[in-house]
BAVEX-720525 format. One record per residue (C-alpha): x, y, z; residue number from 1. Coordinates in pm, 1 decimal, m for minus. Each point is the difference from the previous one (the first is absolute). Layout:
// residues N
[pt [X; Y; Z]; NUM]
...
END
This chain:
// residues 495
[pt [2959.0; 1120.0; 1591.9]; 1]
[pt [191.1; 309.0; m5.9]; 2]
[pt [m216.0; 251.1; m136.2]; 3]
[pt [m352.8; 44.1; m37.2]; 4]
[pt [m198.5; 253.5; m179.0]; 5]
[pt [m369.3; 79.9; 185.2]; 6]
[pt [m191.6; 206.0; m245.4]; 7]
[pt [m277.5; 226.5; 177.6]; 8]
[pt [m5.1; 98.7; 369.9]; 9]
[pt [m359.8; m54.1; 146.0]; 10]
[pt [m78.4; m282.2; 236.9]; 11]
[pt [130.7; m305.5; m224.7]; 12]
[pt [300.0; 160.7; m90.6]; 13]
[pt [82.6; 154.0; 332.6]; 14]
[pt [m101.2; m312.7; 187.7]; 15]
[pt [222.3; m215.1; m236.0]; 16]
[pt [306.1; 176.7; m11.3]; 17]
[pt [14.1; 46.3; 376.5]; 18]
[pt [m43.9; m385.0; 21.7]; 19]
[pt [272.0; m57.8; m263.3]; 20]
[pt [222.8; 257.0; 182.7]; 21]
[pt [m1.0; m139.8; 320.2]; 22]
[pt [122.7; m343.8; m177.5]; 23]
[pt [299.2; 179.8; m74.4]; 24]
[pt [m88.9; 67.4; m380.1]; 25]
[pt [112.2; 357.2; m162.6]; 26]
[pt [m342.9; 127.8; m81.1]; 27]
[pt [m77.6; 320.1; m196.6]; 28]
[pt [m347.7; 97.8; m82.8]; 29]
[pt [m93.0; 180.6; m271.3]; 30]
[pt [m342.2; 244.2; 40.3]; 31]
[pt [m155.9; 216.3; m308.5]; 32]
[pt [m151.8; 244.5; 304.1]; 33]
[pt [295.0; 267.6; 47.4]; 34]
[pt [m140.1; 135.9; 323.2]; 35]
[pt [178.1; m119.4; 336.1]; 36]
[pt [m255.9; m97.5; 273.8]; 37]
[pt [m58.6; 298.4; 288.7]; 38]
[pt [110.2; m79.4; 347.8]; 39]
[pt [m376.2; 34.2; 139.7]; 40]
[pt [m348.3; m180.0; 11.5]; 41]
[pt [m173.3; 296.5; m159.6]; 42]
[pt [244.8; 139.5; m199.6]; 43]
[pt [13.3; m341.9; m180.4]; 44]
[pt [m361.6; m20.4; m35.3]; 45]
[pt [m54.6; 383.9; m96.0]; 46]
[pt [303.4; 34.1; m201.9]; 47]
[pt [179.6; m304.3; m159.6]; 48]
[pt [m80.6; m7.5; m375.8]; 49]
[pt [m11.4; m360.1; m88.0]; 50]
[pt [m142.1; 11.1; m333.1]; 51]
[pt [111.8; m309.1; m61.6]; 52]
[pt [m278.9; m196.8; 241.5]; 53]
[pt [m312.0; 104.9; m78.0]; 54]
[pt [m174.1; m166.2; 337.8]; 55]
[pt [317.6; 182.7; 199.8]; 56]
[pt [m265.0; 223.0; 231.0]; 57]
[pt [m232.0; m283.0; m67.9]; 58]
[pt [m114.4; m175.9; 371.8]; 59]
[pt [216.2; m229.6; 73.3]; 60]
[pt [46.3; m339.1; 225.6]; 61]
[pt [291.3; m275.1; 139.1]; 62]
[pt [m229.6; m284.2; 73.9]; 63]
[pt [170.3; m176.7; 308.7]; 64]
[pt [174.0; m294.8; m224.8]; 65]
[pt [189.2; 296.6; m145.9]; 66]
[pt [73.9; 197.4; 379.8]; 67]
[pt [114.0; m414.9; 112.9]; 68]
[pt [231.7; m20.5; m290.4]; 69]
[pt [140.1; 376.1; 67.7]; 70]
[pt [62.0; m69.4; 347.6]; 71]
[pt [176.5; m287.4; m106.3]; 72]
[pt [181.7; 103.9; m316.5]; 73]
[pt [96.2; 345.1; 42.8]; 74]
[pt [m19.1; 79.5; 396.2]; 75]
[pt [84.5; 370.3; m86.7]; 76]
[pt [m317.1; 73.5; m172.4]; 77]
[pt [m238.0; 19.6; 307.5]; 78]
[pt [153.6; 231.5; 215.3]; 79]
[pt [73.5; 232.4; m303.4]; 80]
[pt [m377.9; m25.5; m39.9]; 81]
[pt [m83.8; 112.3; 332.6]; 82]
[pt [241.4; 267.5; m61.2]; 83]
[pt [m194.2; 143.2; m267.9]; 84]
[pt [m298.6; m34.7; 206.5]; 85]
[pt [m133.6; m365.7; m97.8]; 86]
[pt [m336.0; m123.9; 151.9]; 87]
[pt [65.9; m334.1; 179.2]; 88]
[pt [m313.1; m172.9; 0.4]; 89]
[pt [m127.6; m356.7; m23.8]; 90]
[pt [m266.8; m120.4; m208.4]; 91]
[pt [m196.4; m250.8; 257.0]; 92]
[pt [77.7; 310.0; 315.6]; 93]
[pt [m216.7; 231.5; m231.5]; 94]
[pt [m306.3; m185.1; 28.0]; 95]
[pt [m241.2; 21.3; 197.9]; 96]
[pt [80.4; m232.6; 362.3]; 97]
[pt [m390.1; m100.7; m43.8]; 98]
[pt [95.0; m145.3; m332.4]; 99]
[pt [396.7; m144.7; 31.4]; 100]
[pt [m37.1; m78.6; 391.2]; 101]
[pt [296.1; 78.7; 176.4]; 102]
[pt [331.0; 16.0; m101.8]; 103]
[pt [241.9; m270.6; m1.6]; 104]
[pt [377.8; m90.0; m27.5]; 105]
[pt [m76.9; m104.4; m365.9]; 106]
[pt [m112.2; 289.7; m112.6]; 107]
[pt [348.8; 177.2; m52.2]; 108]
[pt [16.8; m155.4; m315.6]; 109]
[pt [m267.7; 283.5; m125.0]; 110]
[pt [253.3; 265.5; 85.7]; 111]
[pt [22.4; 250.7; m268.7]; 112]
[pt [69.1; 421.4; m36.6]; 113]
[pt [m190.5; 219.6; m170.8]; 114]
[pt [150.8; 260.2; m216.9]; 115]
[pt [m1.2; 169.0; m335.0]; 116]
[pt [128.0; m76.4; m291.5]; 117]
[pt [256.6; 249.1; m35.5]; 118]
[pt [123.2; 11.4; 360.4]; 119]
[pt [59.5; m378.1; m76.7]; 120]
[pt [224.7; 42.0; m292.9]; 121]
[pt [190.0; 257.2; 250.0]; 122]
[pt [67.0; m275.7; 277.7]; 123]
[pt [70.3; m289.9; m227.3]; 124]
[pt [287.3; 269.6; m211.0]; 125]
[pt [134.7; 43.9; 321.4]; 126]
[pt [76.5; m375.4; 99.2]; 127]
[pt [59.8; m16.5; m370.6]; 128]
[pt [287.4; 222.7; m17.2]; 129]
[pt [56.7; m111.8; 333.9]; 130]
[pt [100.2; m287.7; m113.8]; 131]
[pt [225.4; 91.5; m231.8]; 132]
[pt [m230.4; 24.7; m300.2]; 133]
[pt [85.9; 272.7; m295.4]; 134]
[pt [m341.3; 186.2; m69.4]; 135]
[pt [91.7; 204.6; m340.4]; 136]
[pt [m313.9; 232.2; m100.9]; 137]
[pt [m151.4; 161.9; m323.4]; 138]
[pt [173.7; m341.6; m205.7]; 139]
[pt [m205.3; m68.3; m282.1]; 140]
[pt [28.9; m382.2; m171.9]; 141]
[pt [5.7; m54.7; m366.7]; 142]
[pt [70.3; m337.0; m5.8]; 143]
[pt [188.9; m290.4; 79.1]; 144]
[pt [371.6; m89.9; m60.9]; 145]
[pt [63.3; m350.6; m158.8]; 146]
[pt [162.6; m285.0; m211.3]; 147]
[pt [m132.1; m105.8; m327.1]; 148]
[pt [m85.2; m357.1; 112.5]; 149]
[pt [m324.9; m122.0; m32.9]; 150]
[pt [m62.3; m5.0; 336.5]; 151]
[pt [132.9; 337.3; 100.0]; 152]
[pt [187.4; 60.0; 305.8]; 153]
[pt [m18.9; 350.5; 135.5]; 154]
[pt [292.1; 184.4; 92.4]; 155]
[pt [m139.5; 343.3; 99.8]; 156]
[pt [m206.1; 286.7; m80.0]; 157]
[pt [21.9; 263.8; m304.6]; 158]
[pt [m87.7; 334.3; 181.3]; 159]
[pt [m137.3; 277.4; m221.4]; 160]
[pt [296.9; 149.2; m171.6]; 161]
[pt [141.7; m282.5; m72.3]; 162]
[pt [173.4; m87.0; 324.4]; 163]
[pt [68.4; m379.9; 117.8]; 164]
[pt [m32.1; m122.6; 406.0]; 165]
[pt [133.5; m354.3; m10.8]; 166]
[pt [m147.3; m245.6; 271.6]; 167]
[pt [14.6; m327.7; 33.5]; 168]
[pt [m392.0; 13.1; 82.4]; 169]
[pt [m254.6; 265.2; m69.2]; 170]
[pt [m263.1; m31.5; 194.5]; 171]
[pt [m315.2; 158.8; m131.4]; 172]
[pt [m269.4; 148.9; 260.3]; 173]
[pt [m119.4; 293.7; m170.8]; 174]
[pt [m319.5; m115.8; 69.6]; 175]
[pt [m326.5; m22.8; m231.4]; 176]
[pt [96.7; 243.1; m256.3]; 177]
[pt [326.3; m240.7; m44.0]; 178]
[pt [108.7; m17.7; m394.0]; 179]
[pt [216.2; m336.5; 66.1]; 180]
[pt [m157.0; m197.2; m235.1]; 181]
[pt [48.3; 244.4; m288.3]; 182]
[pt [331.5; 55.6; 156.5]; 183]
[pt [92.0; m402.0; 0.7]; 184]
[pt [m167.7; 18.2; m421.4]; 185]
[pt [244.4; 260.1; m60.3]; 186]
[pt [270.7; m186.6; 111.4]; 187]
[pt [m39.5; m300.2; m248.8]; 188]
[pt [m235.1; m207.3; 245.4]; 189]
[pt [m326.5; m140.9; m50.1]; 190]
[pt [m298.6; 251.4; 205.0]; 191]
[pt [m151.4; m111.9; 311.0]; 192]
[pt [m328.7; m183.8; 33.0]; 193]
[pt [m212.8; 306.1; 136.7]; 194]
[pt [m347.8; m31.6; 108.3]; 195]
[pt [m136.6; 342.0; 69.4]; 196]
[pt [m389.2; 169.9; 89.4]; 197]
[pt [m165.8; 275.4; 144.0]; 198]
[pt [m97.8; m116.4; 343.9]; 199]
[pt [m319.8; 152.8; m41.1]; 200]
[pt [33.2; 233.2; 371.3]; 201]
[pt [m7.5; 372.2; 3.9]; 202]
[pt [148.8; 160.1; 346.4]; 203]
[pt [m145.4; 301.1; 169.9]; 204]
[pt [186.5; 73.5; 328.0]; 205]
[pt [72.0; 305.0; 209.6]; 206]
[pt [255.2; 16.3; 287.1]; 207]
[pt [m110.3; 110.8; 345.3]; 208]
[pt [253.2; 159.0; 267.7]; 209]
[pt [m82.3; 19.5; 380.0]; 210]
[pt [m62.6; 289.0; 186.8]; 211]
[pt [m33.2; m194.1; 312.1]; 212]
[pt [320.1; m111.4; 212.2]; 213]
[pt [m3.2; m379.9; 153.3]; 214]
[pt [m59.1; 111.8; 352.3]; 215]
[pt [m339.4; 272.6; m136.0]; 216]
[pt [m105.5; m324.3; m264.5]; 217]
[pt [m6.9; m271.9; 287.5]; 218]
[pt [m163.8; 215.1; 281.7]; 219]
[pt [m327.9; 105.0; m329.2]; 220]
[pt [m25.1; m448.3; m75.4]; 221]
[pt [130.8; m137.2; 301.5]; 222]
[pt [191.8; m249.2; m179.1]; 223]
[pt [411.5; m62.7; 52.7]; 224]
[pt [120.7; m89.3; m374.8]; 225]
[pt [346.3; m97.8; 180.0]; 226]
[pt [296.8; m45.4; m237.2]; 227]
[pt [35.4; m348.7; m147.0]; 228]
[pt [157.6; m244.7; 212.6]; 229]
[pt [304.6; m74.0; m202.0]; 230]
[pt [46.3; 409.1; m51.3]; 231]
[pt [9.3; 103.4; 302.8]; 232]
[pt [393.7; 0.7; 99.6]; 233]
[pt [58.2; 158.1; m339.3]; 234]
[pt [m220.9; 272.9; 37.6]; 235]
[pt [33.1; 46.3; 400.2]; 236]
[pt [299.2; 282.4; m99.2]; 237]
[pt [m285.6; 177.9; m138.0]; 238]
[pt [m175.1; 250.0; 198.0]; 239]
[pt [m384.9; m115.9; 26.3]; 240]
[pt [m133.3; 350.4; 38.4]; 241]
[pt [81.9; 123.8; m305.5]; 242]
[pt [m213.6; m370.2; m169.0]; 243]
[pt [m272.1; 102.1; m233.4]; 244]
[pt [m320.4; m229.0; 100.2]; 245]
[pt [m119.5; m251.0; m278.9]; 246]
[pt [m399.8; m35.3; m54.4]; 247]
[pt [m167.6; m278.8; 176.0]; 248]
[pt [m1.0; m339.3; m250.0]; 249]
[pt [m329.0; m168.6; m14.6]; 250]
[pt [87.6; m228.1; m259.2]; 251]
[pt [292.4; m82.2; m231.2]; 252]
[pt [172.0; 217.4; m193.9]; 253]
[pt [m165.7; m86.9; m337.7]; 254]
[pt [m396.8; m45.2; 27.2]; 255]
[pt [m240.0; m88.4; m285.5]; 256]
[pt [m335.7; 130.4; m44.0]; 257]
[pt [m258.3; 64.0; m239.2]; 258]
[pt [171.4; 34.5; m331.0]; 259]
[pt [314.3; 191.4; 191.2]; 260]
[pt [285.2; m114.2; 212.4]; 261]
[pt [142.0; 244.6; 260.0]; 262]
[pt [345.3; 19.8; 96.1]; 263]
[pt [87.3; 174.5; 332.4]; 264]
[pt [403.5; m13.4; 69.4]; 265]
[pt [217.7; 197.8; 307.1]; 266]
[pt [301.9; 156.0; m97.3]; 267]
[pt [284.7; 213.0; 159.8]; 268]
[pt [12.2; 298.0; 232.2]; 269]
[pt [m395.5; m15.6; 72.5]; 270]
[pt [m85.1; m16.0; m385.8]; 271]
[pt [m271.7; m289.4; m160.1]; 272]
[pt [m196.3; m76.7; m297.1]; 273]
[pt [m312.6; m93.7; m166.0]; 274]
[pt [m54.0; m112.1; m331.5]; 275]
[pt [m355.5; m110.8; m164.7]; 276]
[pt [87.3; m222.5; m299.5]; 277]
[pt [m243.1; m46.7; m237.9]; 278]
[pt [m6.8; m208.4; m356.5]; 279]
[pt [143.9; 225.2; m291.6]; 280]
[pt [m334.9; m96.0; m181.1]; 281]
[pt [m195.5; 183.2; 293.3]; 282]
[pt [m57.5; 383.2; m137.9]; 283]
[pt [m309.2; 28.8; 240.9]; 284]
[pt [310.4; 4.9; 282.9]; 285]
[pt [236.7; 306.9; m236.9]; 286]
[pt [m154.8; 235.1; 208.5]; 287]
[pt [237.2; m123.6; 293.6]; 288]
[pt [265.1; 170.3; m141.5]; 289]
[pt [m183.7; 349.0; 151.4]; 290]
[pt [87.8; 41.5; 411.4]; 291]
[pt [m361.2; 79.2; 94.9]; 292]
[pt [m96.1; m317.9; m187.7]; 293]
[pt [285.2; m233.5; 110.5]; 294]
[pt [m67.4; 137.2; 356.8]; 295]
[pt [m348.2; m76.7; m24.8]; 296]
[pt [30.7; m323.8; m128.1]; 297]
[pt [258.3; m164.3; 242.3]; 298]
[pt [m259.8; 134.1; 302.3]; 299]
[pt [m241.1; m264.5; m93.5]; 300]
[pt [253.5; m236.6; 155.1]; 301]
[pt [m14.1; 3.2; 388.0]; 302]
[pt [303.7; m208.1; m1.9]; 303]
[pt [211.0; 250.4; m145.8]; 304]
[pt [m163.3; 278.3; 185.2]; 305]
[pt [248.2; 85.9; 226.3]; 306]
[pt [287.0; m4.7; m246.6]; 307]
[pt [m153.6; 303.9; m138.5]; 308]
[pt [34.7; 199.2; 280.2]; 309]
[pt [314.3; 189.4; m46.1]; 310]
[pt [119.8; 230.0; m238.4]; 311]
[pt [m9.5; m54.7; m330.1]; 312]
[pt [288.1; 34.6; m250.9]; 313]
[pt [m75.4; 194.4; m327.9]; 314]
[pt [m214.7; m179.1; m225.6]; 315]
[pt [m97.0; m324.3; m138.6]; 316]
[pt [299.5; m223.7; m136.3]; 317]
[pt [m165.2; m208.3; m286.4]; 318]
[pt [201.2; m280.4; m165.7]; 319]
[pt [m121.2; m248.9; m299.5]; 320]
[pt [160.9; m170.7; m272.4]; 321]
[pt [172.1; m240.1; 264.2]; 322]
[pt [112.0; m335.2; m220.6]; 323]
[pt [34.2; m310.9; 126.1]; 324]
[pt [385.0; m103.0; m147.5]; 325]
[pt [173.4; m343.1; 7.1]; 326]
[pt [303.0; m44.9; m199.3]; 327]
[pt [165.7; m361.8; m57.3]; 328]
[pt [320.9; 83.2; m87.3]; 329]
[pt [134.0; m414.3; m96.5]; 330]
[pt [m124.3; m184.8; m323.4]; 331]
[pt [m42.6; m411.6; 41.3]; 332]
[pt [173.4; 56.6; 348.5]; 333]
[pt [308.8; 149.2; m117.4]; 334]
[pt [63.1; 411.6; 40.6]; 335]
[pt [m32.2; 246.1; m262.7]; 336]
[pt [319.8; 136.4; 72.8]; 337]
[pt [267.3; m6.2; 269.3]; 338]
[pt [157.2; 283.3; 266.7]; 339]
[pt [m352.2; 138.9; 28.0]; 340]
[pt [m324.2; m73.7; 206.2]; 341]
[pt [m312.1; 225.1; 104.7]; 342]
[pt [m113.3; 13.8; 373.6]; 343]
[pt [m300.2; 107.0; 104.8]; 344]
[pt [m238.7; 169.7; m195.2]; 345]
[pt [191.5; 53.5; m306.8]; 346]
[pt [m55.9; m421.7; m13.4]; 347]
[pt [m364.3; m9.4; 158.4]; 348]
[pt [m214.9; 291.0; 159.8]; 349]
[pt [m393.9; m21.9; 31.6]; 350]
[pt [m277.6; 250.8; 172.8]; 351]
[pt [170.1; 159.6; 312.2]; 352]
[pt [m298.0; 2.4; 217.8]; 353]
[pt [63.7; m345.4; 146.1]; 354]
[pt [363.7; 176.8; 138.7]; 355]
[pt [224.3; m311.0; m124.2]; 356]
[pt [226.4; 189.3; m240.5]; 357]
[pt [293.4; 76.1; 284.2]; 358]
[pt [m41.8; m343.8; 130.1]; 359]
[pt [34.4; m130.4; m325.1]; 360]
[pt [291.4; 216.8; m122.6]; 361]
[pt [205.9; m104.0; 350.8]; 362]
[pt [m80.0; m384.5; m26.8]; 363]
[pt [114.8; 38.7; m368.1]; 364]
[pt [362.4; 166.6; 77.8]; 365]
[pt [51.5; m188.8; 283.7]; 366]
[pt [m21.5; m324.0; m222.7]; 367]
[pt [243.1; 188.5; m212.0]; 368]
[pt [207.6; 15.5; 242.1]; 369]
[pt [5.0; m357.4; 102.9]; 370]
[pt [40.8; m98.6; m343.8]; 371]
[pt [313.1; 207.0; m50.3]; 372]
[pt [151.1; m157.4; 349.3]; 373]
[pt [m59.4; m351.8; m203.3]; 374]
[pt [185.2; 71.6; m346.5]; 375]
[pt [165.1; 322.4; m177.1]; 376]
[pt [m34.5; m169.2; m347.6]; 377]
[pt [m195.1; 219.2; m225.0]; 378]
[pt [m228.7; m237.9; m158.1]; 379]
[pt [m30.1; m223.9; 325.6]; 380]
[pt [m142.5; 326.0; 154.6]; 381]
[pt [m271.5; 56.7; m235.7]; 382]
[pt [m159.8; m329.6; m41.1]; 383]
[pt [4.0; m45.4; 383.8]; 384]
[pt [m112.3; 329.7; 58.6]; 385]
[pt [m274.1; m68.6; m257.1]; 386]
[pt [m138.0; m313.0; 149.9]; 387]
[pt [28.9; 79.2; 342.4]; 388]
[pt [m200.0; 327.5; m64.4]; 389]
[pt [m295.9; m210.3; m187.1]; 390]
[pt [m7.6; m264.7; 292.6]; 391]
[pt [m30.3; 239.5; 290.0]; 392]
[pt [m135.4; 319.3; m78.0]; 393]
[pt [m161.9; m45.9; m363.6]; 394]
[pt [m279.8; m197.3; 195.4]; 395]
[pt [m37.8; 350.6; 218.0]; 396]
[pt [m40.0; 160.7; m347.6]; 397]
[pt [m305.2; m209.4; m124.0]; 398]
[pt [m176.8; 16.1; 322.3]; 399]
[pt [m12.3; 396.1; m16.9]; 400]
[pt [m135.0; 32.6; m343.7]; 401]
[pt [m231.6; m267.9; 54.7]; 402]
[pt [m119.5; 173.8; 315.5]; 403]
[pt [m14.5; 313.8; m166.8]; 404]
[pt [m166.4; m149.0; m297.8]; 405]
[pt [m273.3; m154.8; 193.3]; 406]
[pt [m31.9; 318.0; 223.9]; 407]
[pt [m52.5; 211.0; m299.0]; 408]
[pt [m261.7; m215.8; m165.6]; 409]
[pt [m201.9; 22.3; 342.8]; 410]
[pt [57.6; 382.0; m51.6]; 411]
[pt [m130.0; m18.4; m351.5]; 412]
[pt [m330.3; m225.1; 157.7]; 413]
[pt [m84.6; 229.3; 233.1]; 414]
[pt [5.3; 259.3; m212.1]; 415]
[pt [m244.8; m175.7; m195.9]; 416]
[pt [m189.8; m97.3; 222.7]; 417]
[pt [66.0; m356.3; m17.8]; 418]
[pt [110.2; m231.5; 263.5]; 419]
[pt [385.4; m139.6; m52.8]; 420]
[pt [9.1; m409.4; m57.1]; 421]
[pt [306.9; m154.6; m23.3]; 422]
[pt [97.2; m397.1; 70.9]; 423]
[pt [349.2; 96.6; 37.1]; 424]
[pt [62.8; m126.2; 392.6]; 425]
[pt [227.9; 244.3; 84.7]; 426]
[pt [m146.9; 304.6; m58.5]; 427]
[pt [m265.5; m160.5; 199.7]; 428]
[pt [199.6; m123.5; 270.6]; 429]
[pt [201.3; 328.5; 58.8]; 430]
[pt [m343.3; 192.6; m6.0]; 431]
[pt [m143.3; m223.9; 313.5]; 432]
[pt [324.0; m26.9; 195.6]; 433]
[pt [m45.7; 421.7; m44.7]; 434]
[pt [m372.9; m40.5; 147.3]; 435]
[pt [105.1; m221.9; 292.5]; 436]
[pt [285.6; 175.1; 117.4]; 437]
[pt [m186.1; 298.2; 51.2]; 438]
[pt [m150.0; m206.7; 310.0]; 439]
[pt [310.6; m296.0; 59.2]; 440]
[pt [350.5; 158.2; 170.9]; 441]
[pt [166.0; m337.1; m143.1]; 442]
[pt [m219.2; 88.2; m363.9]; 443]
[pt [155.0; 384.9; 21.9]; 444]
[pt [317.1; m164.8; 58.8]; 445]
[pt [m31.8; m247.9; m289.1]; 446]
[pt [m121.8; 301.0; m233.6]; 447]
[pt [241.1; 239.8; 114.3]; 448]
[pt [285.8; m264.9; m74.5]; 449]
[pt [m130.5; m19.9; m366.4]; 450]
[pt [m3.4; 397.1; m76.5]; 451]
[pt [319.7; 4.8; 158.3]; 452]
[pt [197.6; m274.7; m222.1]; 453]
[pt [67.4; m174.7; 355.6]; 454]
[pt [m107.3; m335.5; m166.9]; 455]
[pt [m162.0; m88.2; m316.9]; 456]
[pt [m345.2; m111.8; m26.7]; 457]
[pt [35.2; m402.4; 4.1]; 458]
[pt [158.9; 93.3; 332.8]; 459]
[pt [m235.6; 188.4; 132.0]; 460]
[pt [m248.7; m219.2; m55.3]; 461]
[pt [169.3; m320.8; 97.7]; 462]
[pt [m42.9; 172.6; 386.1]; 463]
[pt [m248.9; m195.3; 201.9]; 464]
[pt [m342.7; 136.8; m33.0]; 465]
[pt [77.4; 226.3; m257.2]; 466]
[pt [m151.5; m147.4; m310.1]; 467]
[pt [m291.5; m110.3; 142.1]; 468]
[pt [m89.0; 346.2; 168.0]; 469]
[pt [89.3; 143.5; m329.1]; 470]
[pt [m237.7; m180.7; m183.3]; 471]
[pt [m284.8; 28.9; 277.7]; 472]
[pt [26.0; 421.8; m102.6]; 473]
[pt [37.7; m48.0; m344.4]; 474]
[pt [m371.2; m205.3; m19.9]; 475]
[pt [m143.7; 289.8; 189.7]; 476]
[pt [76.0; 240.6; m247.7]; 477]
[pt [71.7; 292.5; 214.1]; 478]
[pt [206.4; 147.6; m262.9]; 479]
[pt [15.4; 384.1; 72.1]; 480]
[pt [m35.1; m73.1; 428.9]; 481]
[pt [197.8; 365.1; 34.8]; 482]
[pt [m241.7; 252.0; 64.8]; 483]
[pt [m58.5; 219.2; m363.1]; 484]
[pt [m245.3; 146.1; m232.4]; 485]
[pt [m124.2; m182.7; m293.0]; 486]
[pt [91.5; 135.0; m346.4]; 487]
[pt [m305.8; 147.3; m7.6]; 488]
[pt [10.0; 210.2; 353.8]; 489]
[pt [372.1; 104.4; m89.6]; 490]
[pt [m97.2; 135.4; m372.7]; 491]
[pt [m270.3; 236.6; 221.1]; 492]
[pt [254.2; 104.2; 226.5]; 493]
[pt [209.4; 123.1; m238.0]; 494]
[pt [m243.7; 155.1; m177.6]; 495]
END
């Protein structure tokens, strides 16, 4: 495969084409943003217009699958991270030690960094072009080039103005906004199968930065939030003194409650976030959108309390209108056309709080790349691209919306009033393994292993003990067991 066309450059199509790259393919990406990223942490987060991304300054989070598969893949994107200033954390270290016991050897695997968004994008177009990878900027797409068979195969892209890249793949990862289906219709083929809806969340965050340095932040809690394990020869170049403190953890990173969930993620160069998500159908909650309301609202939460102790950044960031997306892009197992295949979230992208859209989008070019080792025929490529990606990671897809589906209706019932009843075991069993691990180090383990895409659920639970102690927390019914107001006490609070 001589040439390949990546069209966007956010985290699919950067992760991609560095992958392809490296494999010793001539990659050029193609990205309708003209601006060049800045050299710095918070010049890319004050100044990089990215209107193409409407989450770009949007909290973001690598769960530790994704950090595992970095570390592995692409080598050169960690220490550019910690470069720019990247948190190195680990998602069991952050806990409490009354609650995940002490550390062990194991626990590297929940090695991860915190950082932003757009400081991401910076490292990964660094190994990128690194790498040999053409990044071409302010490109607009107006179609696809093709034959007239039935079955078209793709030969390129039709710029705006006319103007033809050949490729012998395009790769599309312009992400949820992506237009390949009309694009494929255009071309003579038949449209994908798309399911699409509203997942139902609205987003309120604000981003925090530290005024504290590591040495001032441990001395006020008394508590050494080392580096994670696997980080620390990376990041020993680094010097510690200039280390912004994170907030003390109490729980994980995403906690439910009384008809909200709260999201509380690190991120680069001392900075964090907090979101409160809420269900689009909640107007009571509109009000978060004011500071003074949002700031009075996420102090109900003493688990979050500390994470509010810094300095916060502007206003409140709301986002809504998120769609779940899933595109099928074969008919009766065959493709709808050839020289062409979506990664990422331009073919599947749900509700971003669960954090599995990076993971996803590397574990889907990385199986790209595999398949392109295997066989450089055009329509081998797409069929075996196509059933690969519904046997591994469309099974990832359908477990987030049906998490997110069951997580809003429980919204929707508290809102009401009402309590939430479902015999779907799942739901069920993911809620009591959350309940015990709040008291089991092997539970926390278990749970953390599940919210990090270590291992799916039928292998979590297949651990010894698991199930059972699962299903012993799920018949007590200590659904909200994080300390919280009730809908009621957090409606007064915010007047």
């Amino acid at each position: 495969m001589a040439r390949i066309l990546v069209l966007g450059a956010g985290l699919s199509g950067l992760v991609t084409s560095a992958l392809l790259a490296r494999d010793g393919h001539r990659v050029t990406v193609l990205e309708r943003d003209p601006q060049e990223p800045p050299q710095t942490a918070d010049a890319a987060w004050d100044g990089w217009q990215r209107t193409g991304v409407n989450q770009f300054r949007l909290p973001h989070f690598n769960q530790p699958r994704w950090w595992s598969m970095i570390r592995a893949e692409l080598p050169d994107v960690p220490a550019e991270l910690l470069a720019l200033g990247a948190t190195p954390i680990n998602t069991v270290e952050m806990l409490p030690a009354a609650r995940r016991g002490p550390m062990r050897s194991s626990d590297a695997q929940f090695d991860t960094a915190g950082v932003r968004r757009p400081v991401l994008e910076v490292a990964l177009t660094r190994v990128a072009e690194a790498a040999g990878v053409d990044i071409q900027r302010g490109i607009r797409i107006a179609g696809l080039r093709s034959d007239d068979a039935a079955v078209p195969q793709i030969s390129g892209v039709i710029l705006d103005g006319g103007r033809i890249a050949t490729a012998d793949l395009v790769v599309d990862c312009t992400g949820r906004r992506s237009h390949l289906g009309d694009w494929i219709a255009d071309a003579g083929g038949r449209r994908p199968e798309e399911e699409r809806e509203d997942c139902g969340f609205i987003y309120y965050a604000r981003q925090f930065r530290s005024t504290a340095s590591r040495d001032e932040a441990r001395a006020a809690t008394g508590r050494d939030q080392g580096r994670a394990a696997a980080s620390r020869d990376e990041a020993s170049s680094r010097d510690e003194g200039t280390d912004h403190y994170l907030p003390v953890a109490l729980a994980t990173s995403l906690q439910h409650y009384d008809s909200v969930s709260l999201l509380a993620l690190p991120g680069d160069n001392g900075t964090w976030s907090v979101v409160i998500t809420t269900s689009a159908s909640d107007r009571a909650l509109r009000v978060l959108r004011d500071a003074e309301r949002w700031d009075a609202a996420a102090a109900c939460y003493p688990i979050v309390a500390s994470w509010l102790d810094g300095e916060p950044q502007a206003g409140v960031t709301v986002l809504a209108g998120i769609e779940d997306r899933f595109r099928r892009f074969t008919a009766g197992g065959e493709p709808l056309a050839t020289g062409v295949v979506a990664v990422g979230d331009s073919w599947a992208c749900t509700n971003p709080s669960l954090g599995r859209g990076s993971t996803i989008a590397i574990l889907h070019a990385a199986l790209l790349r595999d398949v392109l080792r295997a066989t450089d025929h055009p329509a081998t490529i797409a069929a075996e691209f196509a059933r690969l990606t519904e046997q591994r990671l469309e099974p990832l897809y359908r477990a987030t919306v049906g998490y997110d589906r069951h997580r809003l209706a429980e919204i929707d019932a508290n809102i009401a009033g009402q309590p939430y009843v479902t015999d779907d075991p799942r739901w069920v069993l993911a809620n009591g393994l959350h309940a015990a691990s709040l008291h089991d180090p092997d539970l926390t383990r278990a749970f953390q292993s599940l919210g990090g895409l270590l291992a799916t659920p039928d292998e979590v639970f297949a651990r010894p003990g698991v199930l059972d102690r699962a299903r012993s927390a799920a018949a007590a019914d200590e659904r909200y067991c994080l300390p919280g107001p009730d809908r009621a006490k957090l409606l007064a609070a915010i007047g």
